[in-house]
C-alpha positions in Angstrom: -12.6 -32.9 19.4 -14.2 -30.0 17.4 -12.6 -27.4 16.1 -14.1 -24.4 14.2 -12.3 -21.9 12.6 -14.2 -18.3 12.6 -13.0 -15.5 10.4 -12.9 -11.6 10.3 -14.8 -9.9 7.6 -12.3 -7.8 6.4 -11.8 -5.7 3.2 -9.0 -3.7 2.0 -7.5 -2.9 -1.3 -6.0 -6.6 -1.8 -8.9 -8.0 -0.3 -12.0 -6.4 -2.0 -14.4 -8.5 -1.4 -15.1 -11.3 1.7 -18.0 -14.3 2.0 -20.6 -11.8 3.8 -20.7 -9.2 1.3 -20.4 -11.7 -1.4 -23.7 -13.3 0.1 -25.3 -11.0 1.7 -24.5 -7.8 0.3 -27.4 -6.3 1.7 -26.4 -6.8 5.7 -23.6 -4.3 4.6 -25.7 -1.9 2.7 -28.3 -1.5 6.0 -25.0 -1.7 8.7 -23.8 1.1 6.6 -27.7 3.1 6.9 -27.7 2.6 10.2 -24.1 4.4 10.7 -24.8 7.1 8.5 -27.0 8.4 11.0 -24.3 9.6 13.4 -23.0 11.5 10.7 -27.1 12.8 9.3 -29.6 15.3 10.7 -32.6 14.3 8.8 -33.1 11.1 9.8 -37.2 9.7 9.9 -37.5 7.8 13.5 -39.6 5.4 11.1 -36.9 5.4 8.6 -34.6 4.4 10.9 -37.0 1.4 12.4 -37.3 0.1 8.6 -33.4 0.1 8.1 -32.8 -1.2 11.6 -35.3 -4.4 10.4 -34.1 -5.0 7.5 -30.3 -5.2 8.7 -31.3 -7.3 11.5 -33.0 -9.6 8.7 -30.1 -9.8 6.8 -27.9 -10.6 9.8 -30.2 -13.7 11.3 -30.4 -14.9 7.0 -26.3 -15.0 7.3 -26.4 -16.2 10.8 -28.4 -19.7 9.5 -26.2 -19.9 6.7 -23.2 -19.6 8.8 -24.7 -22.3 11.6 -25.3 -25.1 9.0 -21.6 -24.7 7.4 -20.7 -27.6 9.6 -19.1 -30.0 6.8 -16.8 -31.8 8.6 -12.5 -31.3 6.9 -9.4 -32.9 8.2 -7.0 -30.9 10.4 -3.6 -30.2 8.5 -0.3 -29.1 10.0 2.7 -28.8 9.1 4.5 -31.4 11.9 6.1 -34.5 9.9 4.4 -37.4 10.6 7.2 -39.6 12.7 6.9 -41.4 15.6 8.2 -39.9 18.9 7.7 -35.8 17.3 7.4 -33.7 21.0 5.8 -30.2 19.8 7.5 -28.8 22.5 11.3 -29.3 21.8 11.6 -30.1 18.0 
């Protein structure tokens, strides 16, 4: 059995920082382009094309990055290792 453990990119005061902006800061900086136009009047179609590449650049880098973290770890829990343990009733 495989299991794969995927995580939320998160940031917060306690939590400044996160592995995607830590390795690819710049998938960030063009996510965050490419929302600022809601909020922009001025925006060049062409400009627009060049932040939309670039983003979609950084996201595919991070995506092979992320698909060849496959290092194999052993599963930990917390259960004590005993003979006859039933996870549903102890």
């Amino acid at each position: 059995m495989t299991l794969r453990m995927l995580k939320r990119f998160y940031l917060s005061d306690t939590n400044t920082t996160n592995w995607l902006l830590q390795n690819f800061p710049n998938a960030y900086f063009y996510g965050a382009l490419l929302q600022s136009i809601a909020f922009t009047r001025d925006v060049n179609p062409t400009t627009m094309q060049v932040w939309q590449r670039m983003y979609d650049r950084a996201i595919s880098a991070a995506k092979k990055v992320a698909g060849r973290a496959k290092s194999l770890a052993p599963l930990r829990t917390e259960i004590a290792a005993r003979s006859g343990y039933n996870i549903y009733t102890d």
